[in-house]
MIDOSE-1310 file (N, C-alpha, C; in nm, 2 decimals, decimal comma, always signed):
residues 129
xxxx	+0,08/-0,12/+0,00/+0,00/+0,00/+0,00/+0,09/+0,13/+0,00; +0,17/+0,12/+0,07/+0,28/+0,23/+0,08/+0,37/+0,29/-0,02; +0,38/+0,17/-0,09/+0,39/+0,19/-0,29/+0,35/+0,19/-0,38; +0,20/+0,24/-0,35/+0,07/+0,29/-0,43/+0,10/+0,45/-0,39
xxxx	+0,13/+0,45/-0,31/+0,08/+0,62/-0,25/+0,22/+0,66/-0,30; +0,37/+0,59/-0,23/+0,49/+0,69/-0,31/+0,45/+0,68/-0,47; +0,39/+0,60/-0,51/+0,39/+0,60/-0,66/+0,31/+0,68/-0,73; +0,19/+0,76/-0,69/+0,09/+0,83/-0,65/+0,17/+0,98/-0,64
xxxx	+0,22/+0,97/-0,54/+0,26/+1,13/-0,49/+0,40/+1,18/-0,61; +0,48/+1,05/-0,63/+0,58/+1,10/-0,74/+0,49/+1,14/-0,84; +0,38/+1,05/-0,93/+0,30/+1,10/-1,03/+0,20/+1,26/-1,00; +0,20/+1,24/-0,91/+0,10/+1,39/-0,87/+0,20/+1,52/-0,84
xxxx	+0,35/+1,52/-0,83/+0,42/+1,60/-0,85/+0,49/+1,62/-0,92; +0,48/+1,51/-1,01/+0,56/+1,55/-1,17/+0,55/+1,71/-1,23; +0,65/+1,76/-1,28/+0,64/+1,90/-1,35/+0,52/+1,91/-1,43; +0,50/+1,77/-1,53/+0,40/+1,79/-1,65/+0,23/+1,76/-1,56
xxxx	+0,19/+1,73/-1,46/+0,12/+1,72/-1,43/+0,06/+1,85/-1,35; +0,10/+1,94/-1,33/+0,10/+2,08/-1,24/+0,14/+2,17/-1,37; +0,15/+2,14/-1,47/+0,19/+2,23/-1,63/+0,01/+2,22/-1,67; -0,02/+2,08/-1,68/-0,10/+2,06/-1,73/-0,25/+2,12/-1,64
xxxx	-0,28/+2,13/-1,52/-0,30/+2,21/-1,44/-0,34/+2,34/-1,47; -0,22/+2,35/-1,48/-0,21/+2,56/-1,51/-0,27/+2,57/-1,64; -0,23/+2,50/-1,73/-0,27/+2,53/-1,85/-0,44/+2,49/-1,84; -0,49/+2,44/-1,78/-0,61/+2,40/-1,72/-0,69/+2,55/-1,68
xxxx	-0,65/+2,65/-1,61/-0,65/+2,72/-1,52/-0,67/+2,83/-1,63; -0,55/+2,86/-1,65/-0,53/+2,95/-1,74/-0,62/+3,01/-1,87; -0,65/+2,84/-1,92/-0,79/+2,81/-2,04/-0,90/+2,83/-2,00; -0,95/+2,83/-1,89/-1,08/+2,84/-1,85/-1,10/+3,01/-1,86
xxxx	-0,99/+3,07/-1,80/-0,97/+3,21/-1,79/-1,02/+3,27/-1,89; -0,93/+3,18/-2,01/-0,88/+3,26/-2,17/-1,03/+3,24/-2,21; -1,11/+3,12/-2,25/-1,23/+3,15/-2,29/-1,34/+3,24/-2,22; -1,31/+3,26/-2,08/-1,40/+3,43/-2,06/-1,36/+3,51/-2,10
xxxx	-1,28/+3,53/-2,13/-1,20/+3,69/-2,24/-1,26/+3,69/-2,35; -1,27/+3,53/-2,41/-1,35/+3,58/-2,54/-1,48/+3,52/-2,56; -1,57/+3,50/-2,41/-1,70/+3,50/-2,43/-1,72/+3,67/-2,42; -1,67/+3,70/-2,34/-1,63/+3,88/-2,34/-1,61/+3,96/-2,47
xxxx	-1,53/+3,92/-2,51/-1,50/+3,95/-2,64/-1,61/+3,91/-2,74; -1,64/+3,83/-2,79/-1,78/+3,77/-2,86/-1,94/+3,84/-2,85; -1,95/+3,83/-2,68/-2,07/+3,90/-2,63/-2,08/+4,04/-2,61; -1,92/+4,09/-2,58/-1,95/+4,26/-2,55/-1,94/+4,34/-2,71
xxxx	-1,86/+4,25/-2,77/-1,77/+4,34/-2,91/-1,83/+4,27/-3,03; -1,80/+4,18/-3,05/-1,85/+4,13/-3,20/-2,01/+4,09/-3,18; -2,08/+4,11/-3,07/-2,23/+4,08/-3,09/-2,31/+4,22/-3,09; -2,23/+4,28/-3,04/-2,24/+4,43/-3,05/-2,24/+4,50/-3,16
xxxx	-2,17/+4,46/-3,28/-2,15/+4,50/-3,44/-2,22/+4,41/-3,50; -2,32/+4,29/-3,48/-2,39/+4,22/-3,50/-2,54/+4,30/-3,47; -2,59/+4,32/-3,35/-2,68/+4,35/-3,30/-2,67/+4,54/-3,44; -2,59/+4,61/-3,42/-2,59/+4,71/-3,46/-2,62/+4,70/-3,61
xxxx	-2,53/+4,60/-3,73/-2,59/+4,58/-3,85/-2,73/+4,51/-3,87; -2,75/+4,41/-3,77/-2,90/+4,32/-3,82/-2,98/+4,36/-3,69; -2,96/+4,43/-3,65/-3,09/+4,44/-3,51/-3,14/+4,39/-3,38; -3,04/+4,23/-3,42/-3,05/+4,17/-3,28/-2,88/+4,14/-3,20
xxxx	-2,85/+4,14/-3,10/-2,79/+4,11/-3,03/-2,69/+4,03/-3,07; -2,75/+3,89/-3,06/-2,69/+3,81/-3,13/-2,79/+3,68/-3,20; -2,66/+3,58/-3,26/-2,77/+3,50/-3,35/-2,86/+3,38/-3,31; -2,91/+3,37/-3,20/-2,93/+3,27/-3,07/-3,10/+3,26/-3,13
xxxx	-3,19/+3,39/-3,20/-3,31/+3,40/-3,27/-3,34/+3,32/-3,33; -3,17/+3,33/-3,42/-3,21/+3,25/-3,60/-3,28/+3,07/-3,55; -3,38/+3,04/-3,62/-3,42/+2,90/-3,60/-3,53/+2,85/-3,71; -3,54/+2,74/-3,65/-3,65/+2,69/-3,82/-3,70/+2,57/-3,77
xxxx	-3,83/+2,53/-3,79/-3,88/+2,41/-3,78/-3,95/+2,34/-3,92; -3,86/+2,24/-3,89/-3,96/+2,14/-3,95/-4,05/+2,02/-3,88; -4,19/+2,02/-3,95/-4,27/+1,91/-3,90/-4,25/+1,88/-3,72; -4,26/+2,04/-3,67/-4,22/+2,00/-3,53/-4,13/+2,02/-3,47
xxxx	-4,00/+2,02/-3,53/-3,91/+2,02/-3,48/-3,81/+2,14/-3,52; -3,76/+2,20/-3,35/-3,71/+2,32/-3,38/-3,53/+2,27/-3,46; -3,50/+2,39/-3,52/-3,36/+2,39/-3,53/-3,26/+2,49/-3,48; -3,20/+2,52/-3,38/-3,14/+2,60/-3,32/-3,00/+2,67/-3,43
xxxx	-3,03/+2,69/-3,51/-2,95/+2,76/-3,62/-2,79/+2,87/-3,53; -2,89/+3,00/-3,51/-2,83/+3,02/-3,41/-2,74/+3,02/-3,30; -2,83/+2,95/-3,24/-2,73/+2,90/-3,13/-2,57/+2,83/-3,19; -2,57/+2,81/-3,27/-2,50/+2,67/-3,35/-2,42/+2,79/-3,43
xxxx	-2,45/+2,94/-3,43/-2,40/+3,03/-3,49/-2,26/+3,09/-3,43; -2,36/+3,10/-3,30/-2,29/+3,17/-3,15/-2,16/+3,06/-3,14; -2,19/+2,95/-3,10/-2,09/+2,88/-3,04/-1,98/+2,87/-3,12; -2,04/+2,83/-3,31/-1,88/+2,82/-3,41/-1,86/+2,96/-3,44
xxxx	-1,90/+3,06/-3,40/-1,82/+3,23/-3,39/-1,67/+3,20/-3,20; -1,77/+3,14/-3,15/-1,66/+3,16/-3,02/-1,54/+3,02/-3,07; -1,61/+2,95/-3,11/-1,47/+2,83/-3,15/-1,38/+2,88/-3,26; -1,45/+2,99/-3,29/-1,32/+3,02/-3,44/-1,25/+3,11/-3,38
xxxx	-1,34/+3,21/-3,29/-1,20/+3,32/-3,23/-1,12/+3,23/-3,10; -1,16/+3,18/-3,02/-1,09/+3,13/-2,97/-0,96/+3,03/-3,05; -0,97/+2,96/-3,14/-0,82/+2,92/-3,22/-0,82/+2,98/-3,26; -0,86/+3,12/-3,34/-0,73/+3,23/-3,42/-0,65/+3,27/-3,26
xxxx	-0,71/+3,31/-3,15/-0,66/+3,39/-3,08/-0,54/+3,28/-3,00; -0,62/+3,11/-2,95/-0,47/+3,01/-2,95/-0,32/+3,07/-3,05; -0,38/+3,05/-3,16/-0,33/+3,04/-3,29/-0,20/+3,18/-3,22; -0,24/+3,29/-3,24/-0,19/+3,37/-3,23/-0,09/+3,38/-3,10
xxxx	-0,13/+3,34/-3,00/-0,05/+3,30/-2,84/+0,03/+3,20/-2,92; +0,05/+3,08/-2,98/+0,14/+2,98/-2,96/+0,21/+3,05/-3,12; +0,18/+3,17/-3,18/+0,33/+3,20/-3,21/+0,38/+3,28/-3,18; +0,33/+3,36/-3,11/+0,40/+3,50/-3,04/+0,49/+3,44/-2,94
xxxx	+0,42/+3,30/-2,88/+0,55/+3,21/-2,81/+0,66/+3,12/-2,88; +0,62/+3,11/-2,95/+0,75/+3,06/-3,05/+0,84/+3,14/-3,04; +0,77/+3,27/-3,15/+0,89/+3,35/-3,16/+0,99/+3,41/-3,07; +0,90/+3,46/-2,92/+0,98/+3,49/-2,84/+1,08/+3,36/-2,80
xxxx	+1,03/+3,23/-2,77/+1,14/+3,13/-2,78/+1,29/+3,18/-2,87; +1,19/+3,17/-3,01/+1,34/+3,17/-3,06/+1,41/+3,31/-3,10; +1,37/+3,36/-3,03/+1,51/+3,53/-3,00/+1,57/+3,46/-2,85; +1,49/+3,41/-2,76/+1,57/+3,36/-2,65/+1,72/+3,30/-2,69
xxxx	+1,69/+3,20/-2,78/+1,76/+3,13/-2,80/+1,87/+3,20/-2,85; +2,02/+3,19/-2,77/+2,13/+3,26/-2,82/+2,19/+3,16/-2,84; +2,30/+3,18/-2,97/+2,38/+3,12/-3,02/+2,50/+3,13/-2,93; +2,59/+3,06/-2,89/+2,69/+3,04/-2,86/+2,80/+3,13/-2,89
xxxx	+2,83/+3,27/-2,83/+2,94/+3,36/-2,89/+3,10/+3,28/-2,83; +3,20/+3,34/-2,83/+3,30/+3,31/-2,80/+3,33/+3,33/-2,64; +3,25/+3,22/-2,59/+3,27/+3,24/-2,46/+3,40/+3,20/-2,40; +3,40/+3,26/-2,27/+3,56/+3,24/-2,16/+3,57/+3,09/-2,19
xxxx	+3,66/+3,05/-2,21/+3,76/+2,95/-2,14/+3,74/+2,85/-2,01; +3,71/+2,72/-1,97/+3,63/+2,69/-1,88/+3,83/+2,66/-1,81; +3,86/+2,67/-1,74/+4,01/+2,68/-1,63/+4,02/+2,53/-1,67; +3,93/+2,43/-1,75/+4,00/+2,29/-1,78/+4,05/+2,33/-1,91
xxxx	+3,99/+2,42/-2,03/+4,04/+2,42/-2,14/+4,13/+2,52/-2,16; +4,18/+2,64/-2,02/+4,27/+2,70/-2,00/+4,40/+2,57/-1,99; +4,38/+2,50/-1,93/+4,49/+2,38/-1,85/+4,52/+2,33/-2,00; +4,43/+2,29/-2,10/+4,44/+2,17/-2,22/+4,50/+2,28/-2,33
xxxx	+4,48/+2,41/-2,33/+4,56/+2,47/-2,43/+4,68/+2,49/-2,41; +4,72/+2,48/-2,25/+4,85/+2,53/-2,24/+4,96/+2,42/-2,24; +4,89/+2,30/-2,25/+4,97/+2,13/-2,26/+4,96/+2,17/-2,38; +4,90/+2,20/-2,52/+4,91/+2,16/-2,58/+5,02/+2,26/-2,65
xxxx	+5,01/+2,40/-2,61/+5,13/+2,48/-2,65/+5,31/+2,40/-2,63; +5,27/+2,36/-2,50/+5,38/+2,32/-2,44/+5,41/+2,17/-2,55; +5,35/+2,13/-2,54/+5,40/+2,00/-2,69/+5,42/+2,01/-2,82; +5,38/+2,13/-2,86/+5,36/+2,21/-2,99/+5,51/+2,29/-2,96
xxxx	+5,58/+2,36/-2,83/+5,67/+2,41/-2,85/+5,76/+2,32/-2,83; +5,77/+2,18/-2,78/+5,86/+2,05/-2,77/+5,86/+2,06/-2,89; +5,76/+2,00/-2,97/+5,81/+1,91/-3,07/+5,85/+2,00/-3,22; +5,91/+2,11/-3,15/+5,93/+2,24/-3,25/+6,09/+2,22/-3,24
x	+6,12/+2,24/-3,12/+6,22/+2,23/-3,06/+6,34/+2,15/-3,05
């Protein structure tokens, strides 16, 4: 039993499981911004060209049965801005990645390849010699 639980608590403190977490956290966050976004701003230039609010009205029956047009309008308007706006976060993070990423300039000398250049002078001036 005691190596169910260490096995347990290593897995529940893994880095990727507390990433995944946040990103958990964080996503719930992000799609209120752009129910915000959706409901305050683009249903707002909706409402202002067609008259209503938003498209939650549009619907249609046949033989009885409603069709929620609309609604089905609303939700693939919030699924498309939410991936352009993913879209746009996972390259603004790239890129800043890759300016992080510095190339290797001519750095100091680690005091072991201080030691190995100067054997090697010293054998280079022997075998001159």
């Amino acid at each position: 039993m005691r190596s169910f639980f260490r096995e347990f608590r290593k897995f529940a403190i893994q880095g990727n499981l507390i990433q995944v977490a946040v990103a958990f956290v964080i996503g719930l966050y992000f799609k209120d911004v752009i129910d915000k976004l959706t409901n305050g701003i683009l249903l707002a230039v909706v409402a202002a060209m067609f008259g209503k609010p938003n498209f939650s009205d549009i619907e249609f029956s046949v033989n009885g049965s409603r069709f929620l047009v609309g609604s089905f309008l609303n939700a693939l308007i919030n699924f498309v801005l939410v991936a352009f706006l993913l879209f746009l976060v996972v390259r603004a993070w790239e890129a800043m990645l890759e300016r992080m990423r510095l190339e290797p300039d001519e750095q100091d000398p680690t005091p072991d390849q201080v030691l190995l250049a100067e054997i090697r002078d010293l054998l280079a001036a022997r075998s001159e010699g």
